[in-house]
N, C-alpha and C positions, 0 to 999 in steps of 0.2 A: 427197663428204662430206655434201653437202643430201642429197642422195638418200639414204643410209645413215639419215641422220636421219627424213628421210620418211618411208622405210619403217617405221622403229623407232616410230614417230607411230602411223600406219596399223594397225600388225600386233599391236601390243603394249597392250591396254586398261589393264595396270596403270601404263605410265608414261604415259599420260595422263591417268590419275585423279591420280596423283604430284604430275603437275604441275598441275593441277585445285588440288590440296591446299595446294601451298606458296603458290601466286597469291593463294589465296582467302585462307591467312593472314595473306599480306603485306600486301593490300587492306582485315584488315580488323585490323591493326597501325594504317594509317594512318587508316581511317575513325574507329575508337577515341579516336585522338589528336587527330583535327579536332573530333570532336565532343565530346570533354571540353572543349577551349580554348574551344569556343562557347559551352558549359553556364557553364565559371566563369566568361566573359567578360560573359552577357547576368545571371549571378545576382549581380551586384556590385549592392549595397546590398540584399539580400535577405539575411539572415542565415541562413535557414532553409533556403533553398537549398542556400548555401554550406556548409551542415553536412552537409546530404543529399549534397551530393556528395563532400563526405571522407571520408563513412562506405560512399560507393558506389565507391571506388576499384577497392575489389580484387574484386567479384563483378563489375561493370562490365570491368576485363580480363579474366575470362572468357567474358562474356558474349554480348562482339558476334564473336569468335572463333568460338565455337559457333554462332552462328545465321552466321553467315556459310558455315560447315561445311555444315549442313544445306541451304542452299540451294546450295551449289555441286554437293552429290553428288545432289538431285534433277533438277537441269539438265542434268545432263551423262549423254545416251544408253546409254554402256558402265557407268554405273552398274546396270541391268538385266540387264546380262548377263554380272556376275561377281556369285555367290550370296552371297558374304561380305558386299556391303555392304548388304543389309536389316538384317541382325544390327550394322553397325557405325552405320546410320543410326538404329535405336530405342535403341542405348548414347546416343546424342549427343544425343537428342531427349529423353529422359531425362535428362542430365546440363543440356540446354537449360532444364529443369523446374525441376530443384532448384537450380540457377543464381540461375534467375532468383526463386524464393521466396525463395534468400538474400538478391536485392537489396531486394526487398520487407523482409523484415524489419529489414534494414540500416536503410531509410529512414526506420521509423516506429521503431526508436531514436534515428536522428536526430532525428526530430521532437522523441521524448520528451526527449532531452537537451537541445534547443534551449530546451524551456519550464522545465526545470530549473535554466537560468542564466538565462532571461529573469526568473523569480521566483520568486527567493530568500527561505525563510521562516524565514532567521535574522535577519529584522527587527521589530523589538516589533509594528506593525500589520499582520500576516499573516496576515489572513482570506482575502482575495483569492487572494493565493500559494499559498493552499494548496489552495483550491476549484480553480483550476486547475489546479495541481499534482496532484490525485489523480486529475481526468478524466483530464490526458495518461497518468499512467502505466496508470490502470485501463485506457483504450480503449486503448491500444499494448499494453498485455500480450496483451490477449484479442484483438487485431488480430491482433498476430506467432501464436498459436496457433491460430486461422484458418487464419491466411495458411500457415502448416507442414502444417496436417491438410490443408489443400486441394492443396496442393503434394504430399503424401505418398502422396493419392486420383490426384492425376491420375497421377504415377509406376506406381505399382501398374496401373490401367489401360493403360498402355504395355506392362505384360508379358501376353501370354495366357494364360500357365498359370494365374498369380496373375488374372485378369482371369476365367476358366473356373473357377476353386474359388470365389471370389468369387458369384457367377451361379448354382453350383449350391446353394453355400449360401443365399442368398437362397429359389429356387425351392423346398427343401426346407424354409423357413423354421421356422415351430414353434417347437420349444425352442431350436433355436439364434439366432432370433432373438430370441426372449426371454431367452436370456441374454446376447446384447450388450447389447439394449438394457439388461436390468439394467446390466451392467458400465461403461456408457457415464451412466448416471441422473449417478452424482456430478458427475463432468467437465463435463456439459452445465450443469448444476442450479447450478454454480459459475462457469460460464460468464456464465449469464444474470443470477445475480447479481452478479455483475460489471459489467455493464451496466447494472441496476439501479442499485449505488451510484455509478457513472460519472455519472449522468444524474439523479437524485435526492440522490448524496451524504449520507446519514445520517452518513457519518464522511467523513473527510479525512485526509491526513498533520498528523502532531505535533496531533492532536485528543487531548487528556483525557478519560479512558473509564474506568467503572467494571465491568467485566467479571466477572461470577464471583466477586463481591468484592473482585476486584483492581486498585487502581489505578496506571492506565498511562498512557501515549504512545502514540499508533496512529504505529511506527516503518517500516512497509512495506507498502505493498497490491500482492500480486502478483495474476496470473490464478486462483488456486485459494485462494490464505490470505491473513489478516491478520497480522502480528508485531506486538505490542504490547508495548513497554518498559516491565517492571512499578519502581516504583520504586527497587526495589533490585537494579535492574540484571538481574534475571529477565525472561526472554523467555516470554509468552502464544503462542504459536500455533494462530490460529484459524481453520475456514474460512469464507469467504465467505458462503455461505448460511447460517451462522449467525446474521449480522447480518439478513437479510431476515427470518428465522423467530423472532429471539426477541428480548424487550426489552434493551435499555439503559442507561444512562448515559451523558451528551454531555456536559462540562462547559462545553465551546466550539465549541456549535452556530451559535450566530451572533457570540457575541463570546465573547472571553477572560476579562471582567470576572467578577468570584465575592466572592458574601457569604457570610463566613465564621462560625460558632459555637462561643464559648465558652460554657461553662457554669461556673457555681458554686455549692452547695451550701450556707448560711451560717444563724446564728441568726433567730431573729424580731429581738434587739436590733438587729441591725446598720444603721448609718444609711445611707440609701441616697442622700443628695445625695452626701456625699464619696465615695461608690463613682461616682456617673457622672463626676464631675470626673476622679479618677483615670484611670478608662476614656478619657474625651478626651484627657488629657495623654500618657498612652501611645501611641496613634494618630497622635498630631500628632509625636512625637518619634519611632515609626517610617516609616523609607524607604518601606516596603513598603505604607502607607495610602494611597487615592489621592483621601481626599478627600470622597468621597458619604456612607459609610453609617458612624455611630458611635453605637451607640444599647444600651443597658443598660433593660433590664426585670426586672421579678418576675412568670415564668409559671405558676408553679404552687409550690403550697405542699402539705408534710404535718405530721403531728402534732409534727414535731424537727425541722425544718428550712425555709426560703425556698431556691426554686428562681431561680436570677436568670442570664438570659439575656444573651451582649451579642453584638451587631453587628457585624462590621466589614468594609469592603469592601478589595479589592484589583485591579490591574489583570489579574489569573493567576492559577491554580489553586498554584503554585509560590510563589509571595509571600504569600496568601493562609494557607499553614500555615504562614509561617514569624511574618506576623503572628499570628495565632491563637496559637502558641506563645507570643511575646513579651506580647501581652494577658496570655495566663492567666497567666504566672510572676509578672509585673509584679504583678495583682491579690492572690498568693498572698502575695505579700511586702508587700503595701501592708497585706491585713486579720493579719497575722502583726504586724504592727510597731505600726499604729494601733488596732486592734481585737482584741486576741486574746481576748477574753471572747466575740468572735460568733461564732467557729470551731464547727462543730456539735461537739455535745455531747451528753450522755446525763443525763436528768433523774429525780431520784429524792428522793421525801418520805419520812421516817421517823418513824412515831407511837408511842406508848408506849399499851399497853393495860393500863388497872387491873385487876388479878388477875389474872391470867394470869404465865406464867412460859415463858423460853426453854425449850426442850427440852435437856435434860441441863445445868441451870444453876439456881441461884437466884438469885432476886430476879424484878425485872419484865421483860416481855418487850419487846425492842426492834424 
């Protein structure tokens, strides 16, 4: 019976690859499993670890499988001398590729999630949160899209045909490389600005942005666009190099705080102490004042009317209009109740001319 087995060892190169095969999976079943318990054991009190490795579960069993694959059918002699396993070694060396850039981008969504719960910017003082917050996610977008295109390059390269059209396209370059590279301009150009606002940040998540006229919420920065939540729940989508290339709007570039503008229109009669007392009174009886800024002026005047400015601060763009609102009504009812002879008006003197007469009337003209 040994000897039938011997022989069957000796004579038959497939079932010693066979068994080459199953050895190497079971070895690396177990290496798999050792080295996960190490990983979660030495990442205890490392949070970021531990997220990395929950999100590296399932590319991680595949992964040490395959490389374990790969090195058993280069070590083993009779793999040279059956022609099928070149063709089944670049399948696996390939599947080793994009394996392994799936654990890559796995990781650096971990990361990003990790800094997503670390800070949280549904809290009133969220500058911080958020400044970090946009780096993680900008550098992990355009990290993971990288890390794919690089992953994608090195695949294609495993193949020779694709590796050989590759190579002649190049060598013939010309118009066809002038037109990737067109094709490629946007991608790259969004790329870098991406990087850009990562490391500069002109905007952040939950930033107040006047875009195009439209005020918003900077609701999502991915690798290529911006989503800005315009007020009424309309969605902006912008891309990235937009904001490198053209002006803006911040309203909370470095804080949330914002002085707000009422205006009103009123007589020359109308007395202007009881209008700033009013003005105070309102501010201090809205929630939404925080304090700093209460102030009523006259900025400019015409021939019918006082231009009369007022002040008022807020801790947010959000409170801010809703004081602004409450001011103005408040004032409109204040000169409507006390004052309604200052409410602008239209002024007109009517003289009488001696001898003269209306047209189509007698007597004098009015």
């Amino acid at each position: 019976m040994a000897d039938k087995l011997l022989g069957i060892w000796n004579h038959q190169p497939w079932t010693r690859l066979g068994v080459t095969v199953v050895v190497a999976l079971l070895v690396a079943i177990v290496v798999h499993r050792l080295v996960r318990a190490l990983l979660w054991r030495f990442s205890d009190g490392h949070p970021m670890a531990r997220e990395m490795l929950r999100q590296a579960r399932a590319p991680m069993g595949w992964l040490v499988p395959l490389l374990v694959l790969v090195v058993a059918l280069r070590a083993r002699p009779e793999a040279a001398q059956l022609h099928v396993i070149p063709s089944a070694e670049q399948v696996l060396v390939i599947a080793l590729i994009a394996v392994a850039t799936w654990l890559g981008v796995r990781c650096i969504n971990a990361a990003e999630f990790f800094f997503c719960r670390r800070f949280p910017v549904d809290t009133k003082d969220n500058l911080r949160a958020r400044r970090v917050l946009t780096q993680a996610r900008v550098l992990g977008r355009t990290g993971s899209v990288l890390l794919i295109l690089i992953g994608l390059a090195a695949c294609l390269m495993m193949i020779p045909g694709v590796r050989q059209i590759g190579t002649s396209l190049l060598a013939s370059a010309g118009l066809a490389g002038l037109a990737v590279g067109l094709a490629a301009k946007p991608v790259l150009s969004n790329l870098i600005a991406g990087l850009q606002i990562a490391i500069t940040q002109p905007i952040r998540l939950d930033d107040v942005v006047i875009i195009e006229g439209e005020w918003g919420r900077i609701e999502e920065i991915t690798g290529t666009y911006v989503v800005v939540r315009i007020w009424d729940e309309r969605r902006l989508v912008v891309p990235l190099n937009w904001f490198i290339e053209n002006p803006f709007q911040n309203w909370t570039r470095t804080s949330s705080q914002l002085i707000g503008t009422v205006f009103l229109w009123l007589d020359y009669r109308v007395p202007l102490e009881p209008l700033r007392e009013e003005v105070k009174r309102l501010c201090k009886e809205a929630p939404q004042w925080d304090g700093r800024v209460c102030v009523l002026q006259v900025t400019d005047t015409t021939d019918r009317t006082l231009q009369i400015r007022i002040l008022a601060s807020s801790p947010d763009s959000g409170s801010n209009f809703d004081l602004r609102c409450h001011v103005r009504e408040g004032m409109i009812k204040f000169v409507q109740q006390r004052y309604p002879d200052s409410l602008p008006r239209m002024r007109a003197e009517l003289q009488e001319w001696p001898g003269k007469t209306a047209p189509g009337r007698d007597g004098p003209a009015a």
